[in-house]
PyMOL Python script that loads the backbone (N, CA, C, O; Angstrom):
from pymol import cmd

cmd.read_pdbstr("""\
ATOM      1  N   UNK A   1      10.945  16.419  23.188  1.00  0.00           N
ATOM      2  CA  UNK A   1      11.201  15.389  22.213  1.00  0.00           C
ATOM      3  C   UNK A   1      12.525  15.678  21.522  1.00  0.00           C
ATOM      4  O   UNK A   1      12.687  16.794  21.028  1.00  0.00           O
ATOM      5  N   UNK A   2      13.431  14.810  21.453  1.00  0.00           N
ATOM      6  CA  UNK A   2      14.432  14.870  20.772  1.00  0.00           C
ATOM      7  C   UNK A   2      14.245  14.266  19.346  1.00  0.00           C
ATOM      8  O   UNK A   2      13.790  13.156  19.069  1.00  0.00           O
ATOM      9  N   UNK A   3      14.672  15.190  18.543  1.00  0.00           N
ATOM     10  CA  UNK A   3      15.249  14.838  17.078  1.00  0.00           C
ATOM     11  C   UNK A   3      15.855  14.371  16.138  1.00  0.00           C
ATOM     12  O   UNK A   3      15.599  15.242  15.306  1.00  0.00           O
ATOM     13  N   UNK A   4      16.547  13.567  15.556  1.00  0.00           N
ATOM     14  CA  UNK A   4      17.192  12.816  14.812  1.00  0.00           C
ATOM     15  C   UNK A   4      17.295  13.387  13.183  1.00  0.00           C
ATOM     16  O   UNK A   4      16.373  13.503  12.376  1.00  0.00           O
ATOM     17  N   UNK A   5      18.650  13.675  13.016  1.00  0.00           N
ATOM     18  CA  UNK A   5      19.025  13.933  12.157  1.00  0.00           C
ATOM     19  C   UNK A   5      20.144  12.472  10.714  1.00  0.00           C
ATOM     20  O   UNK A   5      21.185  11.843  10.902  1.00  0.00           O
ATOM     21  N   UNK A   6      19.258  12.528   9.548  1.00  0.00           N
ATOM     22  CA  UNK A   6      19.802  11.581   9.373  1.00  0.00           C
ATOM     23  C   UNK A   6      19.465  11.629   7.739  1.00  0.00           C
ATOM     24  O   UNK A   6      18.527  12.307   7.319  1.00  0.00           O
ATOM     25  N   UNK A   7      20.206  10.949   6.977  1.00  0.00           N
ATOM     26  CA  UNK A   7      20.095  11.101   5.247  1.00  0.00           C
ATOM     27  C   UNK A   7      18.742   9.775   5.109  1.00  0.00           C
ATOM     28  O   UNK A   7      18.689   8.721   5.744  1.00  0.00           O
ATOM     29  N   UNK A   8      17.963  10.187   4.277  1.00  0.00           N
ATOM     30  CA  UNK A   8      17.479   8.812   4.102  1.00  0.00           C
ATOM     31  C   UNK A   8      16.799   8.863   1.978  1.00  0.00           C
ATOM     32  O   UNK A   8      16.783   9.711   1.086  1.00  0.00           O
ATOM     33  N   UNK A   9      16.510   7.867   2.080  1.00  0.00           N
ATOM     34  CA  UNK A   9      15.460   7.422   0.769  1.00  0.00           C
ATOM     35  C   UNK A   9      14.142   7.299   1.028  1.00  0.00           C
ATOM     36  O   UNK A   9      13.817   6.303   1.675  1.00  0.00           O
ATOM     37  N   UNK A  10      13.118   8.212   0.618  1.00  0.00           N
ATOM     38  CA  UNK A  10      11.741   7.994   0.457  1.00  0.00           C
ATOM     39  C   UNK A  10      11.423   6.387  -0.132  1.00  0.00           C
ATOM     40  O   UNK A  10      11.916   6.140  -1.232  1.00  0.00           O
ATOM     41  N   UNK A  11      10.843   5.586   0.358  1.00  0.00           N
ATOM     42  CA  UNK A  11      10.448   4.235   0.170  1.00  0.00           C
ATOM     43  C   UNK A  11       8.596   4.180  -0.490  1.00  0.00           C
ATOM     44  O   UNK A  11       8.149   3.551  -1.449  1.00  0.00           O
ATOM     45  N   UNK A  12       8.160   4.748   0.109  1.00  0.00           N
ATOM     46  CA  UNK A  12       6.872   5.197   0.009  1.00  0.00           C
ATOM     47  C   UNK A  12       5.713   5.687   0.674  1.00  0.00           C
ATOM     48  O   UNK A  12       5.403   4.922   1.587  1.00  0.00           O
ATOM     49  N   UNK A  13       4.822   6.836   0.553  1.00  0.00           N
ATOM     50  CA  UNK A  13       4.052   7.747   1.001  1.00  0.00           C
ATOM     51  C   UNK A  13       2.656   6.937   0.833  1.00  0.00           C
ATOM     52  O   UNK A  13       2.604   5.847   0.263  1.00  0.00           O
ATOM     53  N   UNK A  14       1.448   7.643   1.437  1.00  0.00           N
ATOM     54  CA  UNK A  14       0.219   7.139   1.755  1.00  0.00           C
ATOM     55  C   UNK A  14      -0.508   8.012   2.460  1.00  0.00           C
ATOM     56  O   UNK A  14      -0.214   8.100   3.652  1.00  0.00           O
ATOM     57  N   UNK A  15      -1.736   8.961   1.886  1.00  0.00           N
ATOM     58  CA  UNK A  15      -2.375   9.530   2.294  1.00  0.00           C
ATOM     59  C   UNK A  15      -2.782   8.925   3.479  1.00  0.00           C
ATOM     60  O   UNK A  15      -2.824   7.695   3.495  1.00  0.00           O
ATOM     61  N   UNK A  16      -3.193   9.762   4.803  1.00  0.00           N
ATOM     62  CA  UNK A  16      -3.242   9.630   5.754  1.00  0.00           C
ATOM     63  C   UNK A  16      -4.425  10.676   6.750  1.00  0.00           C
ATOM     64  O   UNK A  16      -4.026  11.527   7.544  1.00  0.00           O
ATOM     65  N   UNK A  17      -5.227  10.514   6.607  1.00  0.00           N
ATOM     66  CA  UNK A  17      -6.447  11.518   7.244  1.00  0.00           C
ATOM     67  C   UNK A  17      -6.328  12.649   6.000  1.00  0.00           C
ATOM     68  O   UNK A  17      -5.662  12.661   4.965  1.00  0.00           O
ATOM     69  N   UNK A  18      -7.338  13.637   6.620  1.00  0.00           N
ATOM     70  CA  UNK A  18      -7.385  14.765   5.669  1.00  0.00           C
ATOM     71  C   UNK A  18      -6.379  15.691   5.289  1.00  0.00           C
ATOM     72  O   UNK A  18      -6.724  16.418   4.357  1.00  0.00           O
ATOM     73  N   UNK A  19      -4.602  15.986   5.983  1.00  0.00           N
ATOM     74  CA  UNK A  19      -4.026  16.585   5.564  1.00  0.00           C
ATOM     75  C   UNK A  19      -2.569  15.731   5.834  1.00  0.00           C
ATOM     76  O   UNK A  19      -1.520  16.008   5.252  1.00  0.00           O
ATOM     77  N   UNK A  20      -2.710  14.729   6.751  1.00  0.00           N
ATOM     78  CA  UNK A  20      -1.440  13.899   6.954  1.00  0.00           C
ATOM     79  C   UNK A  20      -0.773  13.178   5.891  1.00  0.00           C
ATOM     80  O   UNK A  20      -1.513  12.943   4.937  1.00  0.00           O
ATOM     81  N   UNK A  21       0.664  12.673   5.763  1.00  0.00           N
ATOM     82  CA  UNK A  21       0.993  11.822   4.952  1.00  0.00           C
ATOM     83  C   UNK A  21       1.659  10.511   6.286  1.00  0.00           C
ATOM     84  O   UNK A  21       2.080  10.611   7.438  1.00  0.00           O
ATOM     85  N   UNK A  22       1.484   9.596   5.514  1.00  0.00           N
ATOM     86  CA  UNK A  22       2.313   8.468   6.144  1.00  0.00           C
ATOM     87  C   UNK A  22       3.525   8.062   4.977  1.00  0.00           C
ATOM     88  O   UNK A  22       3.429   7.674   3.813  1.00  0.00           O
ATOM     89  N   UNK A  23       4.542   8.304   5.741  1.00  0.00           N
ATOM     90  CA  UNK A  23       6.010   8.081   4.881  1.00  0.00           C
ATOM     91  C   UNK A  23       6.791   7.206   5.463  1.00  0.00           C
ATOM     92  O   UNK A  23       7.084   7.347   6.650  1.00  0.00           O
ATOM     93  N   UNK A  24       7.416   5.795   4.463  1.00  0.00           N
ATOM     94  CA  UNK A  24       8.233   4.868   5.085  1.00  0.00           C
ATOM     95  C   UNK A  24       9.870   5.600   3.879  1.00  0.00           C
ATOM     96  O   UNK A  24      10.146   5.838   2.703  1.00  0.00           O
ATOM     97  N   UNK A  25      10.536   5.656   5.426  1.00  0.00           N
ATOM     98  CA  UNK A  25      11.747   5.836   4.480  1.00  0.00           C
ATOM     99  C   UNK A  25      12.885   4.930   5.278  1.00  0.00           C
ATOM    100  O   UNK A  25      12.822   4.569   6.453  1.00  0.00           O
ATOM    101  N   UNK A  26      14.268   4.578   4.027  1.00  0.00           N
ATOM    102  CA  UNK A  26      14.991   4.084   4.559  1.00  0.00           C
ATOM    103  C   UNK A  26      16.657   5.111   4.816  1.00  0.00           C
ATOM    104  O   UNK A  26      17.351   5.756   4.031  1.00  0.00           O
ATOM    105  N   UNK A  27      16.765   4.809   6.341  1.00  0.00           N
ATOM    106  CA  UNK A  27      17.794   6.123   7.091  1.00  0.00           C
ATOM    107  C   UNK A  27      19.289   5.118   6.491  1.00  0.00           C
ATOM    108  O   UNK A  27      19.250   3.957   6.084  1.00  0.00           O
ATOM    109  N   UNK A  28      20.655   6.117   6.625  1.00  0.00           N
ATOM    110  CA  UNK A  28      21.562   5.518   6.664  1.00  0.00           C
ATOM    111  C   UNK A  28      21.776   4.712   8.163  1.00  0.00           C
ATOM    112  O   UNK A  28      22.299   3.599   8.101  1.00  0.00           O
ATOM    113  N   UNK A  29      21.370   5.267   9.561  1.00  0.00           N
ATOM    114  CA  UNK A  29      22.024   4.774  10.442  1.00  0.00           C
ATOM    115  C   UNK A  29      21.149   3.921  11.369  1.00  0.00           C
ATOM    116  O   UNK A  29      21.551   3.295  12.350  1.00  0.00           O
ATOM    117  N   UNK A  30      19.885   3.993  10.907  1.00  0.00           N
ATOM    118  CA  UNK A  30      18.680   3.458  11.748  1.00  0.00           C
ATOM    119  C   UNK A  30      18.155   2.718  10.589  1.00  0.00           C
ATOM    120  O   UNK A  30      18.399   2.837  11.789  1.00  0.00           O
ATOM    121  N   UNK A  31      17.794   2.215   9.777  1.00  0.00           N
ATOM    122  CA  UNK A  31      17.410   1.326   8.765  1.00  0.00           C
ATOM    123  C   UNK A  31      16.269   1.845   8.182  1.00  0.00           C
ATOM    124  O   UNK A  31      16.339   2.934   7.614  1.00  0.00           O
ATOM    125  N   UNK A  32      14.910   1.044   8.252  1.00  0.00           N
ATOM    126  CA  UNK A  32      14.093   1.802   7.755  1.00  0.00           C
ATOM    127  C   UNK A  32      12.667   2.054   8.638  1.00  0.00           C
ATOM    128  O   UNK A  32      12.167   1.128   9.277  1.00  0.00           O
ATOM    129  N   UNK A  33      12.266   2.962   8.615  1.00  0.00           N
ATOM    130  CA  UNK A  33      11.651   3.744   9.590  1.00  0.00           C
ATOM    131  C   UNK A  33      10.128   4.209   8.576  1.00  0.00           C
ATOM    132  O   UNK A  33      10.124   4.716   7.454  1.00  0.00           O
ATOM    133  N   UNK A  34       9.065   3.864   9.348  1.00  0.00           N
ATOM    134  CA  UNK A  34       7.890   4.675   9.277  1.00  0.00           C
ATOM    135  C   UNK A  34       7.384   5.947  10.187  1.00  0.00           C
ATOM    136  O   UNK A  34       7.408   5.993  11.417  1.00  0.00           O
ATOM    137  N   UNK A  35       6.922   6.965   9.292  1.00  0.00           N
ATOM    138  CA  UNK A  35       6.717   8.138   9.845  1.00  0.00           C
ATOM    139  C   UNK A  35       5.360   8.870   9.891  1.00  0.00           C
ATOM    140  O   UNK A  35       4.347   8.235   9.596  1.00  0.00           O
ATOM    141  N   UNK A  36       5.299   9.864  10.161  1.00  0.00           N
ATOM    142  CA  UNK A  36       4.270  10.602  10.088  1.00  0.00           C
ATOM    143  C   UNK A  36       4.480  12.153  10.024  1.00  0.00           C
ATOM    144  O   UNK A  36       4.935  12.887  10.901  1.00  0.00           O
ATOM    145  N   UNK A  37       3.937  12.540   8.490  1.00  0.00           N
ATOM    146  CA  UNK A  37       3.880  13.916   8.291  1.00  0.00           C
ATOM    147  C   UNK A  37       3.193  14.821   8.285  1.00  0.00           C
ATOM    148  O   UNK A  37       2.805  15.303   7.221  1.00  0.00           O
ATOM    149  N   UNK A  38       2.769  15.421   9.719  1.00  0.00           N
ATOM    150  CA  UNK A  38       1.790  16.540   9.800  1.00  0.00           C
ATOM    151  C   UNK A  38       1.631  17.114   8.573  1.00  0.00           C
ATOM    152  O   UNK A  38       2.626  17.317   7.877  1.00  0.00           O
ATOM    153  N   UNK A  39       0.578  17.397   8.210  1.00  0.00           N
ATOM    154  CA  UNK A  39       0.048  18.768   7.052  1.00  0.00           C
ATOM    155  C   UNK A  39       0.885  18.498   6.213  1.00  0.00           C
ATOM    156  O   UNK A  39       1.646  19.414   5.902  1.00  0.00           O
ATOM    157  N   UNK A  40       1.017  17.461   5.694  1.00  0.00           N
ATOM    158  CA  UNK A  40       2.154  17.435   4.315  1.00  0.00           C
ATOM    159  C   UNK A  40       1.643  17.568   3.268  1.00  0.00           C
ATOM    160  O   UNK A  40       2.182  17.951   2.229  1.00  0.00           O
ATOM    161  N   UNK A  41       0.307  17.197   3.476  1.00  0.00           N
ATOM    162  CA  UNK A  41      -0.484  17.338   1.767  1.00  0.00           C
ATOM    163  C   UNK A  41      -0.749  19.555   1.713  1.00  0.00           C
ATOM    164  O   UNK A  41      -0.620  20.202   0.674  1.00  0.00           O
ATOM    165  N   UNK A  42      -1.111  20.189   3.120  1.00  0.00           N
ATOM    166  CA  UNK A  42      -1.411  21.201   2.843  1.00  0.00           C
ATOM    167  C   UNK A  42      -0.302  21.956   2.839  1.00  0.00           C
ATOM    168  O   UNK A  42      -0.264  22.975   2.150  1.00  0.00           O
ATOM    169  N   UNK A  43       0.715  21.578   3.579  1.00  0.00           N
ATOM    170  CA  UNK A  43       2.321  22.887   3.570  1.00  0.00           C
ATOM    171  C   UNK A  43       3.328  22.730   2.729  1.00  0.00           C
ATOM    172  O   UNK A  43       3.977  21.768   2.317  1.00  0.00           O
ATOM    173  N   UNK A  44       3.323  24.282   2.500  1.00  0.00           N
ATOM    174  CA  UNK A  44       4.119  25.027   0.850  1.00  0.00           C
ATOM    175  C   UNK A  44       5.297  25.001   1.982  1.00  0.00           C
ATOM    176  O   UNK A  44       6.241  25.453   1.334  1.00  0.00           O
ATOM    177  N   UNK A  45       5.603  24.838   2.791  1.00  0.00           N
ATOM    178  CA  UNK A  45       7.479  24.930   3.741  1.00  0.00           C
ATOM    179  C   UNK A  45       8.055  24.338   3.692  1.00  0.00           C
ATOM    180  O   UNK A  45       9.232  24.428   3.343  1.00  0.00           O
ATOM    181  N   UNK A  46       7.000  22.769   4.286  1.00  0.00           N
ATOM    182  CA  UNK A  46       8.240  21.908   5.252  1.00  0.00           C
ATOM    183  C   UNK A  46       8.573  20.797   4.130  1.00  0.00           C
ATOM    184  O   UNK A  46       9.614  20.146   4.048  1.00  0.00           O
ATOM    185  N   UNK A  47       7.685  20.747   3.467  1.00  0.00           N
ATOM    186  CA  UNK A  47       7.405  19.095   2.509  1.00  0.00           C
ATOM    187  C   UNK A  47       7.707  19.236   1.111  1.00  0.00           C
ATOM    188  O   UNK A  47       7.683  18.222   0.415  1.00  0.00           O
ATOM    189  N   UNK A  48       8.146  20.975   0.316  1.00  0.00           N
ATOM    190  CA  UNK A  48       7.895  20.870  -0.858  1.00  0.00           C
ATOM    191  C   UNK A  48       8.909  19.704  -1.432  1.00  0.00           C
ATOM    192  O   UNK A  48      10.024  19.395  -1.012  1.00  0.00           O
ATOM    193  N   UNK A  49       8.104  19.123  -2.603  1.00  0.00           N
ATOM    194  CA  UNK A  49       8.710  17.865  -3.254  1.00  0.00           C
ATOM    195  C   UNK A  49       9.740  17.049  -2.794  1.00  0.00           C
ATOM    196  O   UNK A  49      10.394  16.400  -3.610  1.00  0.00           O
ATOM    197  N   UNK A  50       9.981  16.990  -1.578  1.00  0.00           N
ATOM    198  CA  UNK A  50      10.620  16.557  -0.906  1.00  0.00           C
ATOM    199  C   UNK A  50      10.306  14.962  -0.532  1.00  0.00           C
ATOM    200  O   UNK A  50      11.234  14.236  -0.175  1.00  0.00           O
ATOM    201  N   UNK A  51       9.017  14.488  -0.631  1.00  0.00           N
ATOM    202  CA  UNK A  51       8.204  13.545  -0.046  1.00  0.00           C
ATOM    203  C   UNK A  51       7.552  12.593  -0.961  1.00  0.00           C
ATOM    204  O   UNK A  51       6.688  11.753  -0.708  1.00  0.00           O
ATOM    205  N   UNK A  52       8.209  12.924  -2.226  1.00  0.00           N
ATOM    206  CA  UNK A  52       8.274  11.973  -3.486  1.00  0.00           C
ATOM    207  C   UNK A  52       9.349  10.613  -3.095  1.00  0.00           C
ATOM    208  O   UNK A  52      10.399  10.528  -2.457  1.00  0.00           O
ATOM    209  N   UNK A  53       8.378   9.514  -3.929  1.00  0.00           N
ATOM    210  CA  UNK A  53       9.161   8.363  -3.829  1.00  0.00           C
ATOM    211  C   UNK A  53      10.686   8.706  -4.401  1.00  0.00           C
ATOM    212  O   UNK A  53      10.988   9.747  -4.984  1.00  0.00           O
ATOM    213  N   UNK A  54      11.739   7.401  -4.049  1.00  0.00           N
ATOM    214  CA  UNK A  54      13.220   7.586  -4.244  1.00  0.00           C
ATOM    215  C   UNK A  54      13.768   8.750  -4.401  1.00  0.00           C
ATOM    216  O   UNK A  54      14.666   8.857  -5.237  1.00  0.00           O
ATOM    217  N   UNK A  55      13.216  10.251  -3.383  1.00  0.00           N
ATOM    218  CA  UNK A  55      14.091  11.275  -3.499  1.00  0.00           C
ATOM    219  C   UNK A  55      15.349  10.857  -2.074  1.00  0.00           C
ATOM    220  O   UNK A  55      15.239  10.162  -1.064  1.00  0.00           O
ATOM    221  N   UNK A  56      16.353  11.586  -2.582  1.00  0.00           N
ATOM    222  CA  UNK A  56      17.418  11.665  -1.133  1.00  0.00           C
ATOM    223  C   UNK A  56      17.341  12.689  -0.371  1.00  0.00           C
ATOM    224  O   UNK A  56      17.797  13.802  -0.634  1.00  0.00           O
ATOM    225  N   UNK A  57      16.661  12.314   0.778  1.00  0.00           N
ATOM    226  CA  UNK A  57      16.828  13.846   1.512  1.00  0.00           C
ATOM    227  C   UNK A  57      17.410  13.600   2.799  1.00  0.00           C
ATOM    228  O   UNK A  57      17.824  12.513   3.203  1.00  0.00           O
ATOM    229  N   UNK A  58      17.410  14.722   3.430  1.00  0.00           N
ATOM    230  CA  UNK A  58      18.303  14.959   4.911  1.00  0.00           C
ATOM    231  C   UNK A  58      16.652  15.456   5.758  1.00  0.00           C
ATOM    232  O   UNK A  58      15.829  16.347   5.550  1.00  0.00           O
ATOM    233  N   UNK A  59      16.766  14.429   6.673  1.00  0.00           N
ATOM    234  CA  UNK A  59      15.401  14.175   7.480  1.00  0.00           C
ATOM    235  C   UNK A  59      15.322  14.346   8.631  1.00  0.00           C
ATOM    236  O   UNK A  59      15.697  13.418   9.348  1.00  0.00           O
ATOM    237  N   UNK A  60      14.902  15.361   9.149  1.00  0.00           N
ATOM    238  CA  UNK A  60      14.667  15.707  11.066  1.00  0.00           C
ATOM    239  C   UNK A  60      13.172  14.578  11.383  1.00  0.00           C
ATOM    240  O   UNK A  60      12.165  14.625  10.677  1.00  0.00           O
ATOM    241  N   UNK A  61      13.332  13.666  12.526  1.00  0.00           N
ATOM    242  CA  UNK A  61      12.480  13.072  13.064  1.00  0.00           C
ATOM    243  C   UNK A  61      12.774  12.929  14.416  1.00  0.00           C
ATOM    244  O   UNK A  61      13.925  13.145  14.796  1.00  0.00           O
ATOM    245  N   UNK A  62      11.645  12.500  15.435  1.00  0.00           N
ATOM    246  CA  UNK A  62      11.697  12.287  16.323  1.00  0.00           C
ATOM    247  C   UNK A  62      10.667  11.315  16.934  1.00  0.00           C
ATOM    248  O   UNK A  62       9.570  11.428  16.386  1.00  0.00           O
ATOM    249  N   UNK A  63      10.715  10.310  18.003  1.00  0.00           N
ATOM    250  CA  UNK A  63       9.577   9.465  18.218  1.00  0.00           C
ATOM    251  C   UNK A  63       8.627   9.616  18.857  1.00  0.00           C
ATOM    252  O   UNK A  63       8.732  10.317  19.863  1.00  0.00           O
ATOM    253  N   UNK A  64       7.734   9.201  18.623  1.00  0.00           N
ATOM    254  CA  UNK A  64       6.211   9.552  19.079  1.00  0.00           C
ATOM    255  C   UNK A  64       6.105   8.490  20.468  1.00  0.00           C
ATOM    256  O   UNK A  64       6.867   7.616  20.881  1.00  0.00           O
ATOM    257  N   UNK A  65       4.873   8.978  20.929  1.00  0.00           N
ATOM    258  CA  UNK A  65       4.053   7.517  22.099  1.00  0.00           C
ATOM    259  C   UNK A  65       4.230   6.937  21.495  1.00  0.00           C
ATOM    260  O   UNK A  65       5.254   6.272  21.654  1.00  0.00           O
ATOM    261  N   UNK A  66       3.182   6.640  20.007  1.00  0.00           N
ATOM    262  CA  UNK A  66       2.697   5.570  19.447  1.00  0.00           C
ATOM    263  C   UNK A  66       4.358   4.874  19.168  1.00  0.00           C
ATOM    264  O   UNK A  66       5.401   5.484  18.934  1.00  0.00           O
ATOM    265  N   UNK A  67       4.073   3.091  19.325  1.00  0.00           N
ATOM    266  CA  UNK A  67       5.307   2.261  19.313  1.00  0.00           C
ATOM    267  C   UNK A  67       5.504   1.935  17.747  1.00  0.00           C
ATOM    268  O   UNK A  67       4.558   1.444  17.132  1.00  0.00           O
ATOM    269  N   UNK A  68       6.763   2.212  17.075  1.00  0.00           N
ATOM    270  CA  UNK A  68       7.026   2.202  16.038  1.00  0.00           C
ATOM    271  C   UNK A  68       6.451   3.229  14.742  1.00  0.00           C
ATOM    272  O   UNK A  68       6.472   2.843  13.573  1.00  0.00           O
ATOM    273  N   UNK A  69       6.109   4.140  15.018  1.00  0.00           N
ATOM    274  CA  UNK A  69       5.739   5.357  14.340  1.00  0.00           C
ATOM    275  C   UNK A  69       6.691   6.492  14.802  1.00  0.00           C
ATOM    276  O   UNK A  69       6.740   6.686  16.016  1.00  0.00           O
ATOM    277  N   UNK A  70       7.472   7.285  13.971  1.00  0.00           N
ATOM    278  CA  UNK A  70       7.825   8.664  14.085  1.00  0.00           C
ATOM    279  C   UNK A  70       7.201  10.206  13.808  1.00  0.00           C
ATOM    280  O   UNK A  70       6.588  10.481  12.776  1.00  0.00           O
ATOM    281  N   UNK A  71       7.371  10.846  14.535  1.00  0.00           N
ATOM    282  CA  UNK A  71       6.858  12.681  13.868  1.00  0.00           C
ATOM    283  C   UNK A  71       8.102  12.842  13.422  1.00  0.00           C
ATOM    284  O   UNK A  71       9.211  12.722  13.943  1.00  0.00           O
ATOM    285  N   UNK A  72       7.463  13.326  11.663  1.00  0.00           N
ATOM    286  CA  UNK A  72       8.708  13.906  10.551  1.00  0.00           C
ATOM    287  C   UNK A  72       8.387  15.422  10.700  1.00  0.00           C
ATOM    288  O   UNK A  72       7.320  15.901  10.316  1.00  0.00           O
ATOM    289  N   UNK A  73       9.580  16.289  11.400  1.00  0.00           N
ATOM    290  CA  UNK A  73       9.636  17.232  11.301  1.00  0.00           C
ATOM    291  C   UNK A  73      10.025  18.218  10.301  1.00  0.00           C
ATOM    292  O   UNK A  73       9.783  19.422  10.218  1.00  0.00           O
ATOM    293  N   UNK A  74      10.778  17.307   9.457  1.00  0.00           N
ATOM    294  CA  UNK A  74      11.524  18.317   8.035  1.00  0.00           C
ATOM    295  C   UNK A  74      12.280  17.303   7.564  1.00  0.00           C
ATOM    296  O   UNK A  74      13.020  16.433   8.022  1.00  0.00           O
ATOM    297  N   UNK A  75      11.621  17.902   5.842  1.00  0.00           N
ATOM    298  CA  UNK A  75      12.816  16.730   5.144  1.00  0.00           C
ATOM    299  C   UNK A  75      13.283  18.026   3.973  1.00  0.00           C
ATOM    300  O   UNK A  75      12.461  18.865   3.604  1.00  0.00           O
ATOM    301  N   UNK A  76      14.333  18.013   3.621  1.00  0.00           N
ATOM    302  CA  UNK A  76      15.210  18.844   2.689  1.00  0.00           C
ATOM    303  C   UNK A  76      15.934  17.743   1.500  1.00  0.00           C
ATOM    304  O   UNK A  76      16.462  16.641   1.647  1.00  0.00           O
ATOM    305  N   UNK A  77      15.722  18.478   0.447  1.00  0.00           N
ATOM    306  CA  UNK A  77      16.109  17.630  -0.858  1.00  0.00           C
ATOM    307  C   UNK A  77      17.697  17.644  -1.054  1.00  0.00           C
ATOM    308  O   UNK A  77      18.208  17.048  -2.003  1.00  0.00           O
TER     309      UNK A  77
END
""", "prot")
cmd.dss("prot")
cmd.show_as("cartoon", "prot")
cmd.util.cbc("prot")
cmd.orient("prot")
């Protein structure tokens, strides 16, 4: 799976099963994109406060099977 590196704006989050988040954010070069964040509610690494509405962060993703859903690999504040 290839990765995508790209600045974006948290738009808004949504609990998602027991440890997932579902995150719509909007990218500078791809517009705006819905995602999916493994273990975001349980991991102290990849997600800290990072995954708050209107933060700016720098966002590793890449696309899934599923059509129009991404895996968020890392977002940095």
């Amino acid at each position: 799976m290839e990765y995508v590196k790209d600045k974006a704006i948290i738009l808004s989050t949504r609990d998602y099963g027991e440890a997932d988040r579902l995150v719509a954010f909007l990218t500078q070069h791809h517009g705006k994109v819905i995602g999916i964040a493994k273990h975001a509610r349980k991991s102290k690494r990849r997600f800290v406060n990072s995954l708050d509405i209107f933060n700016l962060v720098e966002i590793e993703y890449g696309e899934r099977r599923l059509p129009g859903l991404v895996f968020i690999k890392k977002a940095i504040l």
